[in-house]
Structures are given as C-alpha cells and as structure tokens.
Rosetta silent file (secondary structure, phi, psi, omega in degrees, C-alpha in Angstrom):
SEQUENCE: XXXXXXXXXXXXXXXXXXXXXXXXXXXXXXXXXXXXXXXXXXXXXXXXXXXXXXXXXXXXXXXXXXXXXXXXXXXXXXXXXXXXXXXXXXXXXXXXXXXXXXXXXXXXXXXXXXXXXXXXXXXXXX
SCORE:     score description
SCORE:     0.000 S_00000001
   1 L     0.000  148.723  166.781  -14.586  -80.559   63.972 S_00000001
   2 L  -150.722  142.548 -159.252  -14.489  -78.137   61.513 S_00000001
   3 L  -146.015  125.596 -172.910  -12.537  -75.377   60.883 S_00000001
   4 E   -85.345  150.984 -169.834  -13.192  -71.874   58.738 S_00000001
   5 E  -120.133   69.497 -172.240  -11.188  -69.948   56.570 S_00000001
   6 E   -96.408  175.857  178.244  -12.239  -66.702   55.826 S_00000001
   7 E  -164.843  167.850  161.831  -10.671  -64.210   53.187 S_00000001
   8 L   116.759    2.704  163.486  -11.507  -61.371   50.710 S_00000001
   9 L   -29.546  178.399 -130.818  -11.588  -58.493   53.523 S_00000001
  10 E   120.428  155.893 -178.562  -10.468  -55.156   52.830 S_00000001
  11 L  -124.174  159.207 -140.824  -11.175  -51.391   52.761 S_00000001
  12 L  -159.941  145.914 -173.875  -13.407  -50.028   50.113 S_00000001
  13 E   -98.257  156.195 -178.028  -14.770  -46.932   49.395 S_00000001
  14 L   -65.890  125.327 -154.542  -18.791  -45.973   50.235 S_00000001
  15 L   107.363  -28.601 -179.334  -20.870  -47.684   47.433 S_00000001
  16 L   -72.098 -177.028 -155.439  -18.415  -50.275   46.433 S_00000001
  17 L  -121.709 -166.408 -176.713  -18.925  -53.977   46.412 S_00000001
  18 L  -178.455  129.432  115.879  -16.612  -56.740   48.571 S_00000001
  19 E  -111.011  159.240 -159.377  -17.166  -60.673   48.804 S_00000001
  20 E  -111.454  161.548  176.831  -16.017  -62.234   51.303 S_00000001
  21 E  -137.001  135.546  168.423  -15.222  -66.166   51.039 S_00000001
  22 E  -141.158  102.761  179.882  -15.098  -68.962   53.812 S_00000001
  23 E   -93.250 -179.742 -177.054  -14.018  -71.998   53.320 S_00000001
  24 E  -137.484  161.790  138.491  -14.207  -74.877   55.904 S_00000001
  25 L   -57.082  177.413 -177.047  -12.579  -77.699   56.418 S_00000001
  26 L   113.625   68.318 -155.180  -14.314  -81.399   56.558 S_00000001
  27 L   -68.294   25.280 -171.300  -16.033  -83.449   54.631 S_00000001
  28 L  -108.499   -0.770  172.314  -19.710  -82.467   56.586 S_00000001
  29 H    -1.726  -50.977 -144.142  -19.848  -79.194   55.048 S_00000001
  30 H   -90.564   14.937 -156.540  -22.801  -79.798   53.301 S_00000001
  31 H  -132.450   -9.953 -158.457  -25.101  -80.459   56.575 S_00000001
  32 L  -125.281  155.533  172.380  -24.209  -77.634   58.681 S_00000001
  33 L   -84.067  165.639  160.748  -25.897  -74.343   58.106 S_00000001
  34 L  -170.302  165.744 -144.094  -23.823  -71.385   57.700 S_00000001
  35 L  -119.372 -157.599 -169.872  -23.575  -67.692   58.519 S_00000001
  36 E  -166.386  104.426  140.917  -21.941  -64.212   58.332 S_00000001
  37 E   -64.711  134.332  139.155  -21.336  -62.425   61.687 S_00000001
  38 E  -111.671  148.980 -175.124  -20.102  -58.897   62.113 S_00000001
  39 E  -130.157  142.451 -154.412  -18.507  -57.030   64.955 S_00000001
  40 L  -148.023  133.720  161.388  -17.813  -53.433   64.532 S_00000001
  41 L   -24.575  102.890  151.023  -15.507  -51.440   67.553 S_00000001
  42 L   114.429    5.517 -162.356  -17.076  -50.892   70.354 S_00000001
  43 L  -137.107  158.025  150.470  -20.344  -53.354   69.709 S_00000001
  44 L   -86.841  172.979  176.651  -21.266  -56.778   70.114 S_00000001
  45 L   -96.278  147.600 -167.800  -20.968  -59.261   67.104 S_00000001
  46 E  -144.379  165.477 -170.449  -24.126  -59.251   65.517 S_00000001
  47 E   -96.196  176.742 -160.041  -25.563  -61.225   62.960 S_00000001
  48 E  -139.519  -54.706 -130.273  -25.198  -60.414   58.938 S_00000001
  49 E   177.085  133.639  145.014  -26.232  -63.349   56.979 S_00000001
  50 E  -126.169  176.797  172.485  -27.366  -67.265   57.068 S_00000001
  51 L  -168.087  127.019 -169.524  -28.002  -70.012   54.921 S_00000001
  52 L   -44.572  154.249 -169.884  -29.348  -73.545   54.758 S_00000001
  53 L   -57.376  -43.966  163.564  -27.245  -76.603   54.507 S_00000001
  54 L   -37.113  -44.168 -133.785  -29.161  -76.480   50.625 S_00000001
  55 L   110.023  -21.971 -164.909  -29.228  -73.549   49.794 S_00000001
  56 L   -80.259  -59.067  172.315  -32.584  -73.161   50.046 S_00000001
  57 L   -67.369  165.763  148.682  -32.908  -70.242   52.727 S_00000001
  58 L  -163.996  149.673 -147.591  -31.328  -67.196   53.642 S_00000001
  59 E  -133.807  110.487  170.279  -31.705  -65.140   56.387 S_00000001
  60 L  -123.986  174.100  148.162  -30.448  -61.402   56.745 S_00000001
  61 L   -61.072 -166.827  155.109  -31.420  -58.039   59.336 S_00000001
  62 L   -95.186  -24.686  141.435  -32.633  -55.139   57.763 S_00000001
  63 L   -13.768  -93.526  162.659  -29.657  -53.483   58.108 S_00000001
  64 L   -53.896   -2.542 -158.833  -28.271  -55.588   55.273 S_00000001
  65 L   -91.815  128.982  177.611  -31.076  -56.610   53.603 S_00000001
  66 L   127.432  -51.444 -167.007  -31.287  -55.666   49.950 S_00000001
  67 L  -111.772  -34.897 -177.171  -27.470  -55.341   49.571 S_00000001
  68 E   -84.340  168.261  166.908  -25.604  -58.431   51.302 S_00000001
  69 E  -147.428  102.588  168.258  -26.313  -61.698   49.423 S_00000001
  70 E   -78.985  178.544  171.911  -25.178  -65.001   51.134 S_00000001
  71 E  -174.193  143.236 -150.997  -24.529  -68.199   48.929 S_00000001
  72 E  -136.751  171.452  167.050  -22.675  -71.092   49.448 S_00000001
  73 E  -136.198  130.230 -174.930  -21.007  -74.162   46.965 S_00000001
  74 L   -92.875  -27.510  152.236  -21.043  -77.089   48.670 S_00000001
  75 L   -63.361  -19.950 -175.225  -18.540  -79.086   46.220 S_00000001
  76 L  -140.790   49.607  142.585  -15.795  -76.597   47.239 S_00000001
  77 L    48.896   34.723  176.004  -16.709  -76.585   50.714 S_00000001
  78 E  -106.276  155.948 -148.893  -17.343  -72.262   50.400 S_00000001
  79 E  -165.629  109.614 -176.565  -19.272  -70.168   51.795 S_00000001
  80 E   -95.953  161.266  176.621  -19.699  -66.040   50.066 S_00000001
  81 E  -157.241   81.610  173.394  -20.897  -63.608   51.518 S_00000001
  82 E   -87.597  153.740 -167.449  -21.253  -60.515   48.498 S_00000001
  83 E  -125.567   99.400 -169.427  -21.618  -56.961   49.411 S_00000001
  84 L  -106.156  162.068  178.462  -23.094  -54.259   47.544 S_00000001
  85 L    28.494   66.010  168.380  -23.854  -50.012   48.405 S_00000001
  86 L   -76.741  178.802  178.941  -21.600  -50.574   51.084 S_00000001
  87 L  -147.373  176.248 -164.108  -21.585  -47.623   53.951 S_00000001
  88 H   -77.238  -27.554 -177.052  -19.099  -46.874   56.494 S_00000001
  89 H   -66.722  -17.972  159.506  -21.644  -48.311   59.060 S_00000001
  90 H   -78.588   -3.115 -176.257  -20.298  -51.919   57.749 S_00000001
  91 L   -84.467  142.876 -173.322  -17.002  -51.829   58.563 S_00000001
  92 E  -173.648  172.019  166.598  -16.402  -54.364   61.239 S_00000001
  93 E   -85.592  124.165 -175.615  -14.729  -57.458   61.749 S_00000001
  94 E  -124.068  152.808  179.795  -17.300  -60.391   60.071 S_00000001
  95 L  -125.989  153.877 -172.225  -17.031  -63.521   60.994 S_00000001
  96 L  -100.315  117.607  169.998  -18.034  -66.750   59.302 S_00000001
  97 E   -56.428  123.407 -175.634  -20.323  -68.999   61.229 S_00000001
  98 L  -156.129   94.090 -114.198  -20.931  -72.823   61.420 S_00000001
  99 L  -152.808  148.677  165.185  -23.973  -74.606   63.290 S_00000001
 100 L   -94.358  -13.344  163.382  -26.014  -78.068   62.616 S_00000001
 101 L   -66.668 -168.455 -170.538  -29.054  -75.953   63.534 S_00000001
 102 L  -107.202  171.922 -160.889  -31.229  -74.165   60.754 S_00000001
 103 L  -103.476   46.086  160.208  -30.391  -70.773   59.461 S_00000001
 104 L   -79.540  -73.205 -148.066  -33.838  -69.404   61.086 S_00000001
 105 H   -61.000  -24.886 -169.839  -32.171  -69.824   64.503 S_00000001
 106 H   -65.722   -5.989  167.425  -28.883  -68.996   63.437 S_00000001
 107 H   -70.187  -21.059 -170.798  -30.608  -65.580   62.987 S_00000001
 108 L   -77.860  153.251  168.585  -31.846  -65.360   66.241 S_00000001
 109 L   -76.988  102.248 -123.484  -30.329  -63.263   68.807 S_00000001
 110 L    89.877  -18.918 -162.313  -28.285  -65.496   71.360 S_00000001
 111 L   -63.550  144.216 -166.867  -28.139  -68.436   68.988 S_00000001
 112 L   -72.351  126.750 -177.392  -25.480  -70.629   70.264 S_00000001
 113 L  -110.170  114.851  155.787  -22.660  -71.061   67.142 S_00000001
 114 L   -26.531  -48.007 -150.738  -20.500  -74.207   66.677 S_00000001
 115 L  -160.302  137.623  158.119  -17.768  -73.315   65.177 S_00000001
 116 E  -121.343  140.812  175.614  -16.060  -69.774   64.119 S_00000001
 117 L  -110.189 -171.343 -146.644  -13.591  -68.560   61.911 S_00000001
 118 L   -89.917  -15.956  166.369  -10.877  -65.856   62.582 S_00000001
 119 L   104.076  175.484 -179.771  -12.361  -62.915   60.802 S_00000001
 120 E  -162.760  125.898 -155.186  -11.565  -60.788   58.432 S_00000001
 121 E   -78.892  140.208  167.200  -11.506  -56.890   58.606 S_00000001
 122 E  -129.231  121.279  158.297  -13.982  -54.637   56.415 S_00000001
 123 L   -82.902   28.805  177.106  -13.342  -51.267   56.040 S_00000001
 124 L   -33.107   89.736 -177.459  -15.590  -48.663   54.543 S_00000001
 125 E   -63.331  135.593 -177.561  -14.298  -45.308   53.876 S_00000001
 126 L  -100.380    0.000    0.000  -16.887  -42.186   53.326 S_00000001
C-alpha cells in the first residue's frame, strides 16, 4: 500500500511559477512510476506529468509541455511537479499518481492508476 501526500497548491497570478510536492509513504517508492494528474471544474482528470521509477523518463501533453517539469528524489520518497508561465487554463485540482507500470502508459488515456493522493487546488488568476 502506499499512500500520497501532496502539498504546495495555491493561487498564483498568470506567469508565475508553483511546485507542487508529493510525498508517499513506503519503503517501495523507488519502483513505482509516478505522475501528476489534473482535474479542472467541469472536466475529467486528465493527465499532466509522469516519470520513471529512475528518473530516466518523463512524459507530459502538449498542453504542458515546455513549462511543467516533473522530477522525483527517491531518498526522500518525493515526487515535484514545478510549474512555470502558468495560465488560468491550469487551475484545477492535480493529483499525484502512483502505478508499477511505466510512465509511457501512465500517459496514456484510460491508464488504470494504483494509488492516488487527495489533491491539491491550483489557482491561476488572469
């Protein structure tokens, strides 16, 4: 079992930066891939961000790409998610993601997710 923590949520003005943090419980941390979700009013949750149990990969939409950056530390069982030229079109609830699959699929649309954590509200003001 494992169980996520996220925090650094907030409202922010358009352009401004945010990371977000998730820690997990666990000592398997370092084996499970992990993500970035967002859900914005009125939408489905969609996906924002993976990354390889390593390190090695990362995975974004185009929507984000260019401006989100995941990155994880695997001694202190975290899991970032930074946010740059934010726009009002990001505020949503995102949620942090946690799968033994790879973080191609966790990119996929449908991909089945282990484990979630409780979210944490982003606001972006114009």
């Amino acid at each position: 079992q494992v169980q996520l923590v996220e925090s650094g949520g907030g409202l922010v003005q358009a352009g401004g930066s945010l990371r977000l943090s998730c820690t997990a419980s666990g000592r398997t941390f370092s084996s499970y891939t992990m993500g970035w979700f967002r859900q914005a009013p009125g939408k489905e949750r969609g996906f924002a961000a993976s990354i390889a149990w390593n390190g090695g990969r990362t995975y974004y939409p185009d929507s984000v790409k260019g401006r989100f950056t995941i990155s994880r530390d695997n001694a202190k069982n975290t899991v970032y998610l930074q946010m740059n030229s934010l726009k009002p079109e990001d505020t949503a609830v995102y949620y942090c993601a946690a799968d033994p699959s790879t973080a191609y699929r966790m990119s996929l649309p449908g991909s089945d997710i282990n484990f979630w954590g409780q979210g944490t509200q982003v606001t972006v003001s114009s």
